[in-house]
DRENDO-1510 file (C-alpha; in Angstrom, 1 decimal, always signed):
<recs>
REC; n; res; u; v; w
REC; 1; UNK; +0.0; +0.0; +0.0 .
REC; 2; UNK; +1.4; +3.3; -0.9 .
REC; 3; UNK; +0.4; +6.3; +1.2 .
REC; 4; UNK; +0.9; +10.1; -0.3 .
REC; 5; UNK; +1.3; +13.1; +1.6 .
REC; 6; UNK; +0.2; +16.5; +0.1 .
REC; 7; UNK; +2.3; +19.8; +0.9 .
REC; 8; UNK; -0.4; +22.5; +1.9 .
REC; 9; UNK; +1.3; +25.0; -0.3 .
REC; 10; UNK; +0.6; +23.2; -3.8 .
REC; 11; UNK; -3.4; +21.7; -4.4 .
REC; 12; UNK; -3.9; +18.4; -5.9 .
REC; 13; UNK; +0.1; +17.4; -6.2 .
REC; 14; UNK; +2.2; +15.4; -4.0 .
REC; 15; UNK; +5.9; +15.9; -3.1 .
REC; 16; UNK; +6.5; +12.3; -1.4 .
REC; 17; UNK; +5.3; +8.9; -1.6 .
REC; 18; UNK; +6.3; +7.0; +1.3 .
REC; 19; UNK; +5.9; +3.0; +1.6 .
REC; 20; UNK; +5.1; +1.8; +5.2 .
REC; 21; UNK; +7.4; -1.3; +6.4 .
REC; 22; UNK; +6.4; -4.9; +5.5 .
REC; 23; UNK; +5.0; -6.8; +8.7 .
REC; 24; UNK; +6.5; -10.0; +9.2 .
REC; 25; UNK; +3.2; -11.7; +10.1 .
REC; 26; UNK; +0.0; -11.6; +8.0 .
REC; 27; UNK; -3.1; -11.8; +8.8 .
REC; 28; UNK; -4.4; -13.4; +6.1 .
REC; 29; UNK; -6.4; -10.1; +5.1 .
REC; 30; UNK; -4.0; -9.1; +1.9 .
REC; 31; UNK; -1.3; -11.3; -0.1 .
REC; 32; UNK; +1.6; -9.5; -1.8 .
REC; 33; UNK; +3.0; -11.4; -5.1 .
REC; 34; UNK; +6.1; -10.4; -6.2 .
REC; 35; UNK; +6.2; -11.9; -9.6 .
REC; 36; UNK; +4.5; -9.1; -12.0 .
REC; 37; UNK; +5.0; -10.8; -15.2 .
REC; 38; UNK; +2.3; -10.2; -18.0 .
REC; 39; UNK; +1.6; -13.7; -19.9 .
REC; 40; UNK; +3.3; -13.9; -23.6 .
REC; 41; UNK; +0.0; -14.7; -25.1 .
REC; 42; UNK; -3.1; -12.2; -24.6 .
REC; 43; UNK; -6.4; -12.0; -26.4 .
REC; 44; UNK; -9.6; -14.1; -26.6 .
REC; 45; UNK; -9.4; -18.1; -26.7 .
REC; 46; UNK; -11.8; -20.4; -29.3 .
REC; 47; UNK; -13.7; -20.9; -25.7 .
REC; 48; UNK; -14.5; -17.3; -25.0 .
REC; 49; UNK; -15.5; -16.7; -28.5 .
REC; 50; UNK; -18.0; -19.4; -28.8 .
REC; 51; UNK; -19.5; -18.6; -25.6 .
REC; 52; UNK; -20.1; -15.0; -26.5 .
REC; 53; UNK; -21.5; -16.2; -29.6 .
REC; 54; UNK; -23.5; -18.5; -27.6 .
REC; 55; UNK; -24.8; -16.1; -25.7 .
REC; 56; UNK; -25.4; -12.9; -28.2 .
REC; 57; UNK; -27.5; -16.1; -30.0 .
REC; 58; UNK; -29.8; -16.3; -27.0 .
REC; 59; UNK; -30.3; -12.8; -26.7 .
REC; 60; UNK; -31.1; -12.1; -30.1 .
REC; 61; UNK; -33.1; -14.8; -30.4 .
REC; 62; UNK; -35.4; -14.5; -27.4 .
REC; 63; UNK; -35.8; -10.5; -28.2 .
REC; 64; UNK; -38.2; -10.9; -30.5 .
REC; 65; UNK; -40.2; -13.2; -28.0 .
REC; 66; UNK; -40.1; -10.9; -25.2 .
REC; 67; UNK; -41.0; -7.9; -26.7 .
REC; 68; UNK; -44.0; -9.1; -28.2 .
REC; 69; UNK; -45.2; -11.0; -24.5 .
REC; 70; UNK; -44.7; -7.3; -23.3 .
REC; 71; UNK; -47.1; -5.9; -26.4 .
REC; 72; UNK; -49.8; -8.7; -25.5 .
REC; 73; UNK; -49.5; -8.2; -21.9 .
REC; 74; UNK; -49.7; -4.7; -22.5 .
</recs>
């Protein structure tokens, strides 16, 4: 957690960020991962596009349906 302190003399800019000291013991509340590394491979898989295919297909399809249940009920 990084906590910044703002000088009085200049609005909405800070001068110092101070990090407080690690505990040694953790409650179990937050875990801190070292390792930042961003995977080689990013973008959608074969799964994720068939399910949003799967899904815009149900929409679509059940549009038509609703709206005219809400014209009859209407």
């Amino acid at each position: 957690m990084v906590k910044c302190e703002r000088n009085r003399d200049r609005d909405f800019k800070t001068d110092r960020v101070s990090i407080p000291p690690r505990k040694t013991k953790n409650a179990g509340a937050f875990v801190e991962i070292e390792n930042h590394t961003i995977p080689e491979q990013q973008g959608f898989t074969t799964e994720d596009i068939l399910w949003a295919v799967g899904i815009w297909s149900v929409i679509l399809t059940l549009s038509p349906v609703v709206v005219f249940y809400v014209l009859m009920v209407a």
